[in-house]
Structures are given as C-alpha cells and as structure tokens.
C-alpha positions as CSV (number, residue, x, y, z in Angstrom):
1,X,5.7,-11.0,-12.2
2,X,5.1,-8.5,-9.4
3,X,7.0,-9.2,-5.9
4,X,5.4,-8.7,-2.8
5,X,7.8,-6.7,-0.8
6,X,7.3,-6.1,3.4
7,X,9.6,-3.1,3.5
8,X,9.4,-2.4,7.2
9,X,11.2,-1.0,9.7
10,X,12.1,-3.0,13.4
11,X,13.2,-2.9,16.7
12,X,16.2,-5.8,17.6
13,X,12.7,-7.0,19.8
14,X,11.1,-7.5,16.3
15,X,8.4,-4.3,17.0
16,X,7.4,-2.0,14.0
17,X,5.8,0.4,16.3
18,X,4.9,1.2,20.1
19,X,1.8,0.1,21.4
20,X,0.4,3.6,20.5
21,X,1.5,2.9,16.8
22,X,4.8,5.2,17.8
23,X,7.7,5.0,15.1
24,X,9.3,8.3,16.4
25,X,11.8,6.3,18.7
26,X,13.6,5.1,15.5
27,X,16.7,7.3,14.9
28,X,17.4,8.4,11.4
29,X,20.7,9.1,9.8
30,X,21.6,11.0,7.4
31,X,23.1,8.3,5.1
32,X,19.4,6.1,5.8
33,X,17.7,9.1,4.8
34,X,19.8,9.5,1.9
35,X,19.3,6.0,0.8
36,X,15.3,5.9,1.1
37,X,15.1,9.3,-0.6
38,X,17.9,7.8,-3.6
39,X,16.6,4.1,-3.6
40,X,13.1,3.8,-2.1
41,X,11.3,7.5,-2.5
42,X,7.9,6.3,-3.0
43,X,7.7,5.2,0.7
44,X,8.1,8.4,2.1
45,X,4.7,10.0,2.6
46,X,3.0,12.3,0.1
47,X,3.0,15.1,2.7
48,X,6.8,14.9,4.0
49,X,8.1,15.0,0.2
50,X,8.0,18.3,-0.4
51,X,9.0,19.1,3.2
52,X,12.1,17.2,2.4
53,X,12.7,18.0,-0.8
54,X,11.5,14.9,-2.7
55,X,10.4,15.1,-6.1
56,X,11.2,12.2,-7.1
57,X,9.7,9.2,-9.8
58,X,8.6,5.9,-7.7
59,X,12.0,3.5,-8.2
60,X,10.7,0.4,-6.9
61,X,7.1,0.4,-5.9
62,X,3.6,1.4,-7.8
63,X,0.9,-0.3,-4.9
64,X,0.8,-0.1,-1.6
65,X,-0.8,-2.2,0.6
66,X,-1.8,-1.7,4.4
67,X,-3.9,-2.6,7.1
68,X,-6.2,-0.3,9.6
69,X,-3.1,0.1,12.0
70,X,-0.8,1.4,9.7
71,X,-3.7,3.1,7.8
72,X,-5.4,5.3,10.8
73,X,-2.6,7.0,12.2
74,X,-3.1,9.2,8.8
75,X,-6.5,9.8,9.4
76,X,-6.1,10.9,12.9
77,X,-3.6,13.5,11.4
78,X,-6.1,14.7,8.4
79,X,-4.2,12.8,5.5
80,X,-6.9,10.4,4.2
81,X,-4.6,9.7,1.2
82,X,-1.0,9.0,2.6
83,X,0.8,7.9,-0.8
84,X,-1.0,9.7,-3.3
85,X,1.8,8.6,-5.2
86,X,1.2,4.9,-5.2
87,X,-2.2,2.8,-5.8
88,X,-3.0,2.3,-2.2
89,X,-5.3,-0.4,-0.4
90,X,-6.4,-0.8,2.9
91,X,-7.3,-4.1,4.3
92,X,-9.9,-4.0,7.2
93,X,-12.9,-5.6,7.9
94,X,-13.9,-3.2,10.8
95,X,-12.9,0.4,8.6
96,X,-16.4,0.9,7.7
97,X,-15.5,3.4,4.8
98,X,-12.4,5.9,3.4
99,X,-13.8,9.0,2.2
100,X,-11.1,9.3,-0.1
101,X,-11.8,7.6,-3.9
102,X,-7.6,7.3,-4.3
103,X,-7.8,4.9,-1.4
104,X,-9.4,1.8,-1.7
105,X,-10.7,-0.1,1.1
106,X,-10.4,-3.9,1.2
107,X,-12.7,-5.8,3.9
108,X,-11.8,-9.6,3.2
109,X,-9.6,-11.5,1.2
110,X,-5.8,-9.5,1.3
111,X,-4.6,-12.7,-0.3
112,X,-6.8,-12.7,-3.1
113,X,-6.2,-9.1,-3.5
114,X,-2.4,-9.5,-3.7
115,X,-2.5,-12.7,-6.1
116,X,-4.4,-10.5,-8.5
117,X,-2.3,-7.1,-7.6
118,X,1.0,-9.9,-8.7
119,X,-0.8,-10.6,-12.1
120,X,-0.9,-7.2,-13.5
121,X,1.9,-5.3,-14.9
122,X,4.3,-3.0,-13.0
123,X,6.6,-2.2,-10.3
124,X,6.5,-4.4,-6.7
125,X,4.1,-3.8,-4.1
126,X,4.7,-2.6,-1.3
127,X,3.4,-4.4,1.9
128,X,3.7,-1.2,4.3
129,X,2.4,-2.9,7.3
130,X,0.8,-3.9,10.0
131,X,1.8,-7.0,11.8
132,X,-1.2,-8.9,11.5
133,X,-1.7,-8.0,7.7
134,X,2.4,-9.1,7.4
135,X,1.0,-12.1,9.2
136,X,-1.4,-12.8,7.0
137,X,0.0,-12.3,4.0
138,X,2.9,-14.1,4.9
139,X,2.3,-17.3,2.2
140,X,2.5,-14.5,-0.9
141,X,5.9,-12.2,0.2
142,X,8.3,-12.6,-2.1
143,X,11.0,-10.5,-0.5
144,X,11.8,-9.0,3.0
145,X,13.7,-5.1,3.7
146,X,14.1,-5.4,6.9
147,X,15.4,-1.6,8.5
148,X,16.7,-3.3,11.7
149,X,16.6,-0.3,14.3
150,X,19.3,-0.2,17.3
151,X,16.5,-0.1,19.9
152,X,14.5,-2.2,22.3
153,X,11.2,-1.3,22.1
154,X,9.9,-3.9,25.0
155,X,6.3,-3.9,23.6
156,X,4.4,-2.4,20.8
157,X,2.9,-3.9,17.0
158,X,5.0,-7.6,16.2
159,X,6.6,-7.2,12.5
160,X,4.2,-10.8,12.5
161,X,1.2,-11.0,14.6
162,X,-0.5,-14.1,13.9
163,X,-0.5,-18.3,14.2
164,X,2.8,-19.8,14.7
165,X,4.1,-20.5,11.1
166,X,8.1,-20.8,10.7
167,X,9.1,-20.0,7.1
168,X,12.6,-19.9,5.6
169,X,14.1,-16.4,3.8
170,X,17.8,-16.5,2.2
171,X,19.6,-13.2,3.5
172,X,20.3,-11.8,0.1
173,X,22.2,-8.7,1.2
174,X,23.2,-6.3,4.5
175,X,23.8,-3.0,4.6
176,X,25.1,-1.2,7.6
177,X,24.2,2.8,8.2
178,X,25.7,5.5,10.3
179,X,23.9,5.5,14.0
180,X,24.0,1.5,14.1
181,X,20.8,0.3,11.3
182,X,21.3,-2.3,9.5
183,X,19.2,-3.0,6.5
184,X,18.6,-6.6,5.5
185,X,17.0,-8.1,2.6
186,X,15.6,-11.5,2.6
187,X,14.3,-13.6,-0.8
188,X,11.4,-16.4,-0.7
C-alpha cells in the first residue's frame, strides 16, 4: 500500500514558512541539493528543473497533495501547475476554482481523498504542506522527512496547525548536511 509521506522542511521553532509564506531564509547546501536532486527530484518544482538541470524520473513520489497556503504562492507567480510532474491536489474549501485541468481542486474531505489516493497502485504521496492540511491529515501519515533547518524563524506557518493531538513517530534515521540541516525520518 501507498504511504503518506509529509516531506517538509522546518525551522528548530517548528515553522515551515514566514508569516508571508517565506521559505527563502532556509540555507541550502550543496550536499542537500545534491541529495533532493539524487533521492527526492520530483519535489523540486516543474519550473526550477530545468533551471537546475533536472531531468530526472520521479524516485519516490507520483501524488502530491497540498493545501491553499502552499498552493497560492504559485499562482501569485503565474505557475497554476507547480508539479506537472506529479498528480497534484489541492485541498481548500475557500479556492473557488484552478484554471488548470492537471490540478485538481479538493473542497472537503482530505482524508477521504488520501484513504482512496492509499488504495490505488504506485509510488507514495507526497503531503507537501500546509500546517493545517499536515494537521489534519495527521491520523493517515505514515512517514515523516523532516529537513530540520538551523534557523529560528520566531513566527510564520506551524509544521501542525490544529487541535492538540500528541502522536508517537519512531526516528527511523538522521542525516546530517553541510551548513548545519539535519534530515530526520520518522515511521507511524
């Protein structure tokens, strides 16, 4: 069966993003780059692959799913189809439509969704973000990749922004990069 995967990228504070949606204040290495463009590919936007280079097969994901937050900052730049690469799916029930038929727009039920995206055959989804999505879909994520960023943030989007709800991951593995990340993976 399919895992949901929340590969995501923090702040020590536990922030994926500013309180602008800002990710630019996450340094990048050489060796992380190295690793996402070797291991991860598909989650580097359509339009920064060929910019970097990357013509690569997806390696671990097919789907990926996302909420408005994570979604928008696309739109405002004029890419209505971030991973063209991937089966993608926005949840919002305020998005009142994507103009773009290789995005698919999901106004209720993100857990239904992902029990039936689990079902079918494939590579593992990728839960992209936001906090409230993570949040929500917390009950059905299988696995954490946590990119653990040397940087307080002090306020921005929580990696989980919803009801109090402690739930137990096994550290599985830890990497550490040049420039101080650390990547951590976490199993149900």
């Amino acid at each position: 069966m399919r895992k949901l995967v929340y590969y995501v990228g923090v702040s020590i504070d536990g922030y994926i993003a500013g309180p602008e949606a800002e990710v630019d204040f996450y340094p990048l290495s050489d060796a992380l780059m190295g690793y996402i463009n070797g291991e991860v590919p598909e989650t580097v936007p359509t339009h920064m692959r060929a910019q970097l280079g990357l013509d690569a097969p997806n390696q671990r994901f097919d789907t990926v799913v996302m909420g408005r937050g994570t979604y928008e900052p696309a739109l405002r730049a004029g890419i209505p189809s971030p991973y063209a690469h991937l089966r993608q799916y926005v949840v919002s029930g305020t998005l009142g439509g994507i103009d773009d038929p290789a995005v698919e727009l999901v106004a209720s039920d993100p857990l239904g969704l992902v029990r039936r995206l689990k079902q079918e055959d494939g590579l593992d989804i990728w839960l992209c973000g936001g906090g409230k999505l993570a949040a929500a879909l917390l009950p059905e994520i299988d696995e954490l990749v946590v990119k653990a960023y040397p940087v307080v943030a002090g306020a921005g989007i929580s990696a989980f922004d919803g009801a109090f709800r402690p739930t137990t991951f096994t550290l599985t593995g830890a990497r550490p990069f040049e420039g101080g990340v650390v990547l951590m993976t976490y199993a149900r």
